[in-house]
N, C-alpha and C positions, 0 to 999 in steps of 0.2 A: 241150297243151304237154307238154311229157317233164318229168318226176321225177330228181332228180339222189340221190344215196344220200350223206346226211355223214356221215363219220366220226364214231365215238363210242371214245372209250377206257374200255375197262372195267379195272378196275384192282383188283378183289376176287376176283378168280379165278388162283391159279395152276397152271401146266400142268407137269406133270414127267414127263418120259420116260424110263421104266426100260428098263434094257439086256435088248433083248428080251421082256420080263414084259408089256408093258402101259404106261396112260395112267393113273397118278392127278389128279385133279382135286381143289384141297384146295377150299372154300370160306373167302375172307380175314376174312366178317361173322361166324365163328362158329367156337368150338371144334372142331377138324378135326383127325383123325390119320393120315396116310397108311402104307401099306407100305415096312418100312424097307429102303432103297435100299445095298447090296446085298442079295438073298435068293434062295438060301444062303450066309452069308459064312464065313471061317474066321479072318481077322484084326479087322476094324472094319465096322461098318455105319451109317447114318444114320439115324435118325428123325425123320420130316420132320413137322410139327403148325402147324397157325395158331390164333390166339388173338386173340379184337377187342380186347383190353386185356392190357395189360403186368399180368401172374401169377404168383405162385409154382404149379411143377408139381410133382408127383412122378411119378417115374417106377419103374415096380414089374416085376421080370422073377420070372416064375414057371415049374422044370420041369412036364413035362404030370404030374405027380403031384399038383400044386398046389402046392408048397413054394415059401419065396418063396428067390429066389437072389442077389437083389439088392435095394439100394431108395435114390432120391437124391433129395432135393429142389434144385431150383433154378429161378433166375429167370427169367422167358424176356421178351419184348420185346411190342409188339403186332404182329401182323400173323405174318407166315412165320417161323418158327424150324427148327431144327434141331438135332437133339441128337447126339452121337458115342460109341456103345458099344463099350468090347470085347471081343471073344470070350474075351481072356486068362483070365480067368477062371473062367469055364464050360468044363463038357468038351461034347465033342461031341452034338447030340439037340436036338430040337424044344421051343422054349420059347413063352412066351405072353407079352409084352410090357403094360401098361396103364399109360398116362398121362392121369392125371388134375390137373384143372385147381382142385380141392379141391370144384366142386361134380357135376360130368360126369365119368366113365371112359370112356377107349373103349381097348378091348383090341383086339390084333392078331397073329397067330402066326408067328415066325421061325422058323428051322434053320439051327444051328451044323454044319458040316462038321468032320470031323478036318484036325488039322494036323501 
């Protein structure tokens, strides 16, 4: 007899596609950070993150000297989030981004363009 293929919905994975860079894949069962969408920005960038439970995060931006340049705490939801930074701020130059869910970090490295 033939085999027929049923549908399954998976619903713990989402798929984000960067303008030309690539595919991140976050994982939705676990603390996950992806690359912030845009990169290199010069005005606002996104940082996208999942989280299996509704967290307080902080989020910590550091120049490549280590200095920190920034730092915020807030809530975030369970499942996919996304956070909105911006460059105003910062001058131009490669920074190091880490959000941490108060007990995991996962760092990831941005670039600021001039404006």
């Amino acid at each position: 007899g033939s085999t027929s293929a049923i549908p399954e919905n998976i619903n713990y994975y989402k798929i984000t596609i960067l303008n030309a860079t690539g595919i991140t894949t976050l994982d939705m069962t676990k603390f996950d950070v992806g690359q912030n969408i845009p990169n290199p920005f010069d005005q606002k960038t996104k940082i996208i993150y999942t989280t299996p439970t509704a967290s307080t995060m902080m989020l910590s931006v550091y120049n490549v000297l280590g200095r920190l340049m920034y730092q915020t705490k807030f809530q975030s939801e369970k499942g996919y989030n996304s956070y909105e930074l911006s460059a105003t701020n910062f001058p131009a130059g490669i920074y190091m981004y880490s959000l941490s869910n108060g007990k995991t970090s996962i760092t990831k490295r941005m670039i600021i363009t001039g404006r």
